[in-house]
C-alpha positions as CSV (number, residue, x, y, z in Angstrom):
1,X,-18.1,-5.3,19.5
2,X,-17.0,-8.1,17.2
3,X,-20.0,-9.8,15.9
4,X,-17.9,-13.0,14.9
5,X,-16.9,-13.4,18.7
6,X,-20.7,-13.5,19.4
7,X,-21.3,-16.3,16.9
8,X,-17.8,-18.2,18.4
9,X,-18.5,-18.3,21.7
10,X,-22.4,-19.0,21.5
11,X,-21.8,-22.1,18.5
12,X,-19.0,-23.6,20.2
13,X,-20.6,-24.6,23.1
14,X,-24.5,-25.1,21.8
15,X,-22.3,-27.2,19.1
16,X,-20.5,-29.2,21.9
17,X,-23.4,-29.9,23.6
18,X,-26.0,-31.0,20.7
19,X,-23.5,-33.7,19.7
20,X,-24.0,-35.9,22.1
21,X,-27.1,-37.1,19.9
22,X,-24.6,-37.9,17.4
23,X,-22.0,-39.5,19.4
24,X,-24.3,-42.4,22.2
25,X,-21.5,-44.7,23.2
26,X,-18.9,-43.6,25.5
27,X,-16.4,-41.3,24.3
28,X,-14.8,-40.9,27.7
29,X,-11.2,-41.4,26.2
30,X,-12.1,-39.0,23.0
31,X,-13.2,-36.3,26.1
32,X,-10.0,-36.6,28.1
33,X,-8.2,-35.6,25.1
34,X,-10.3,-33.2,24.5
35,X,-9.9,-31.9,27.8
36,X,-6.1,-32.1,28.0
37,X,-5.7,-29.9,25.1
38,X,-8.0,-27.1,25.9
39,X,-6.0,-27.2,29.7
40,X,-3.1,-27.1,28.2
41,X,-3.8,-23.9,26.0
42,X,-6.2,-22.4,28.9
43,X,-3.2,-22.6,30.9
44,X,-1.0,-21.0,28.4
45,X,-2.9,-18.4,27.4
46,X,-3.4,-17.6,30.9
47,X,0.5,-17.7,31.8
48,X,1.9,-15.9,28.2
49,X,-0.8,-13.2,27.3
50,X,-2.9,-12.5,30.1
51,X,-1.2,-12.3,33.5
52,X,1.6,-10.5,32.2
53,X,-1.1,-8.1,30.6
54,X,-3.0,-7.7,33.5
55,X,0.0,-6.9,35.7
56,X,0.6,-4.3,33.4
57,X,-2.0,-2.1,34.7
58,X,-0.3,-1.1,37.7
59,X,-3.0,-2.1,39.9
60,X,-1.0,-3.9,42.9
61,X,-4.3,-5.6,44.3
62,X,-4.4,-7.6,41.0
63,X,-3.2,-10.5,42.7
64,X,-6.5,-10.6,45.2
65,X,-8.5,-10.9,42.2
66,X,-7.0,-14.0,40.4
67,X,-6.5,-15.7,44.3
68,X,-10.9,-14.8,44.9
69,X,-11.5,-15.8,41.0
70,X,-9.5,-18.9,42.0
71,X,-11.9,-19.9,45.0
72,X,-14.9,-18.9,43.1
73,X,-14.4,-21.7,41.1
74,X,-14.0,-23.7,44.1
75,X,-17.4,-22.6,45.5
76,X,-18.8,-23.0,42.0
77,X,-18.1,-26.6,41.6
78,X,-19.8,-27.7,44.8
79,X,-23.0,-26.6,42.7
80,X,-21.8,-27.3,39.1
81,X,-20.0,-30.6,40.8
82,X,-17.1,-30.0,37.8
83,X,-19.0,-30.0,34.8
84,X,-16.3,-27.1,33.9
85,X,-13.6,-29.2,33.4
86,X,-15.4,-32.5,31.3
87,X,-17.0,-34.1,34.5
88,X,-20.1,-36.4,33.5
89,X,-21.5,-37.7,37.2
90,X,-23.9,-40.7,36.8
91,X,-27.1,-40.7,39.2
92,X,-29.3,-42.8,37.4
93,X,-31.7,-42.6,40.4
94,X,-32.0,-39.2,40.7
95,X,-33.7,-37.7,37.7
96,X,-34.2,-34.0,38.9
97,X,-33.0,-31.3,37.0
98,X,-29.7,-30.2,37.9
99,X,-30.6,-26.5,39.0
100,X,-27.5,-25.9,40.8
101,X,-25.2,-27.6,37.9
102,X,-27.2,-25.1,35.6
103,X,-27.2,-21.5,37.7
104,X,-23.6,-22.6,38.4
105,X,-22.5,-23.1,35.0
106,X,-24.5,-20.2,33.7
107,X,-22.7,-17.6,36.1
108,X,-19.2,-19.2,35.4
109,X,-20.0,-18.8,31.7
110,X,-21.8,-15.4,32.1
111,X,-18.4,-14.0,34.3
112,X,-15.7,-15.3,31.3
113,X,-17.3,-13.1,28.7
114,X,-17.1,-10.2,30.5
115,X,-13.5,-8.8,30.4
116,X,-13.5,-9.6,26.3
117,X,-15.3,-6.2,25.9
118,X,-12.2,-4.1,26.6
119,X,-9.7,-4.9,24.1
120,X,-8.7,-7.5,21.3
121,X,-8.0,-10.7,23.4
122,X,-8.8,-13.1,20.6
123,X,-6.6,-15.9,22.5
124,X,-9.1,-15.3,25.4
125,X,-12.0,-15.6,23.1
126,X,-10.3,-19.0,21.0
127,X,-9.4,-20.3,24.9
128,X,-13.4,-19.4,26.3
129,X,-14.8,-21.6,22.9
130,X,-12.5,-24.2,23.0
131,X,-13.5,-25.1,26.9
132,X,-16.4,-24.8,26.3
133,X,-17.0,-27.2,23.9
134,X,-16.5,-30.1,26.4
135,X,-17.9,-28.4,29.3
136,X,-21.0,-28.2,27.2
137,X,-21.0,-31.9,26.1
138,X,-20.7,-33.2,29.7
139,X,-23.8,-30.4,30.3
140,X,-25.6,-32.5,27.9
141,X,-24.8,-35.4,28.6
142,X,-26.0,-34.7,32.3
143,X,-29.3,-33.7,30.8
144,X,-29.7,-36.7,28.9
145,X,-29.2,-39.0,32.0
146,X,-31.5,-37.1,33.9
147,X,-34.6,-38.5,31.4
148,X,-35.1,-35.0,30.0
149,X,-36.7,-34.7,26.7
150,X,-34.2,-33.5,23.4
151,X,-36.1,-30.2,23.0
152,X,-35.6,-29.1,26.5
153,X,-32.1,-30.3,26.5
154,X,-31.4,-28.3,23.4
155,X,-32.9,-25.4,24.7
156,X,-30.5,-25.8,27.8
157,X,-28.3,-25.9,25.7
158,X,-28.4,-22.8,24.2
159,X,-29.3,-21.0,27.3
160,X,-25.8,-22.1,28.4
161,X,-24.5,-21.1,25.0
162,X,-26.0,-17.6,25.0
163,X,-24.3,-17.0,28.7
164,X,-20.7,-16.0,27.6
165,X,-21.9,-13.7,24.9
166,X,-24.5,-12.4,26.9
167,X,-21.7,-11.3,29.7
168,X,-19.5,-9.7,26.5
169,X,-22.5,-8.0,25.2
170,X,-24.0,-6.1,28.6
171,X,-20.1,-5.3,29.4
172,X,-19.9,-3.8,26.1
173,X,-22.8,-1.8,26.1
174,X,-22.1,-0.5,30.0
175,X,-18.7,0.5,29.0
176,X,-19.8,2.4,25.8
177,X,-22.4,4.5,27.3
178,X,-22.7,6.8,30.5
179,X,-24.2,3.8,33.0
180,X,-20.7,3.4,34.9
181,X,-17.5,3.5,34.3
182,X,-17.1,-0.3,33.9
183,X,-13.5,0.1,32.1
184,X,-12.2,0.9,35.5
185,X,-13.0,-2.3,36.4
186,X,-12.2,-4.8,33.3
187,X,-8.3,-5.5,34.7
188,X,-10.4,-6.4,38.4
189,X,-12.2,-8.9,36.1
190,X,-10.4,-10.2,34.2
191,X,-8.4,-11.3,37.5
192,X,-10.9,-13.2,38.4
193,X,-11.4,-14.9,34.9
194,X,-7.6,-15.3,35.5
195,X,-7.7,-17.3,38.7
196,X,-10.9,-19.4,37.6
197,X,-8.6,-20.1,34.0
198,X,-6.0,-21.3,36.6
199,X,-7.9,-23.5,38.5
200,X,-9.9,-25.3,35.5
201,X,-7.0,-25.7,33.4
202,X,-4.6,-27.2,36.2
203,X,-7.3,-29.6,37.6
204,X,-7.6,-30.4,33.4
205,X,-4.6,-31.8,33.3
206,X,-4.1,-33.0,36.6
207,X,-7.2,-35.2,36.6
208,X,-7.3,-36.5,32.9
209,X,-4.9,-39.1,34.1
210,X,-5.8,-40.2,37.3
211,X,-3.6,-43.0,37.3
212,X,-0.5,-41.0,36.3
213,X,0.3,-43.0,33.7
214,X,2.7,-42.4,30.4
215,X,0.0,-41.7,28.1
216,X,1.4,-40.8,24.2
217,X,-2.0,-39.3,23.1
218,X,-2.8,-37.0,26.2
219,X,1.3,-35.9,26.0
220,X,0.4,-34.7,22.2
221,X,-3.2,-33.0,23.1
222,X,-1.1,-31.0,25.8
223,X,1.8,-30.4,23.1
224,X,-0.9,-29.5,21.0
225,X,-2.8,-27.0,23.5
226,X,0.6,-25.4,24.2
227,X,1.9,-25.2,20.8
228,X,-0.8,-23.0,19.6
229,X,-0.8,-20.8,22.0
230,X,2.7,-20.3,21.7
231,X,2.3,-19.4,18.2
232,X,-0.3,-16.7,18.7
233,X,2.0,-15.4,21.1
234,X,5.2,-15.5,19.1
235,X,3.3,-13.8,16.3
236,X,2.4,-11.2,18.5
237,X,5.8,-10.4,19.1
């Protein structure tokens, strides 16, 4: 187990999400962008290194897996309501906390890091960071509309942070001792990681223009979000 994964994944998002006390106007535009470039490279990623890697395996079911980690995230945005892919809901006259946005976002976080314990998959681990860091942002902004106070939104936060790494960390200790034999299992996982990288990254960039409207900076951010992945691949090689 890489330690410096750990540290990523858990200060990318607890990072995203703790500056929205620096930035207080709307940043709605900055967000999109944002979001169109971690899409684009979740969506790359998914399609270059880790469906043809997962296929791999032999194991002709594989395809089940992505299709049920595909409606998972379905299911899991009725409680999370989208927060996943950069959306910030406004109920100003609701100010209850957001349990089911919170469990929802936990699990989804909790389910990515498991698959990164079997193997190198640092494209995986750049792609699970880089979402995260707006996911985590619209998390805290949420928070912040819901009247909670700054230390309990902070230590939301990094509940939410800790998530990923937790998953990485329990799947690495399981498949390095004699609990189970979880590595029988990581290709059946990461499946399902697979189909819910599908479904946030193509909803990413299918949303972040609703009006479907030549837009320069969002056609660079994707550029951008594909370029890099492309380059990790080509150096792979």
């Amino acid at each position: 187990m890489e330690n410096w994964k750990l540290a990523l994944l858990f200060f990318s998002a607890f990072l995203g999400g703790t500056c929205i006390f620096l930035f207080k106007k709307d940043n709605t535009n900055r967000l999109k962008l944002i979001l169109s470039l971690s899409g684009a490279y979740l969506f790359s990623i998914t399609v270059l290194h880790l469906m043809p890697e997962v296929y791999l395996s032999g194991n002709h079911n594989i395809g089940l897996f992505i299709l049920g980690g595909f409606l998972l995230q379905i299911v899991m945005e009725q409680f999370s309501e989208g927060i996943e892919h950069g959306h910030i809901h406004l109920h100003q006259h609701h100010h209850a906390f957001p349990f089911g946005i919170m469990i929802s976002l936990c699990l989804h976080a909790f389910l990515e890091g498991m698959p990164l314990a079997h193997g190198k998959h640092n494209e995986l681990v750049f792609g699970i960071a880089l979402h995260h860091v707006p996911a985590a942002f619209a998390l805290g902004s949420v928070l912040l509309q819901k009247k909670i106070s700054k230390n309990a939104i902070v230590l939301f936060l990094a509940i939410f942070a800790i998530m990923c790494p937790l998953g990485y960390w329990i799947s690495y200790v399981i498949g390095h001792s004699n609990i189970a034999e979880i590595s029988n299992y990581f290709d059946s996982m990461m499946g399902i990681v697979i189909g819910i990288f599908l479904h946030i990254s193509t909803t990413i960039l299918f949303e972040s223009s609703v009006d479907h409207k030549f837009n320069i900076k969002k056609l660079i951010a994707v550029c951008l979000g594909v370029a890099i992945a492309l380059v990790g691949f080509l150096l792979e090689a």
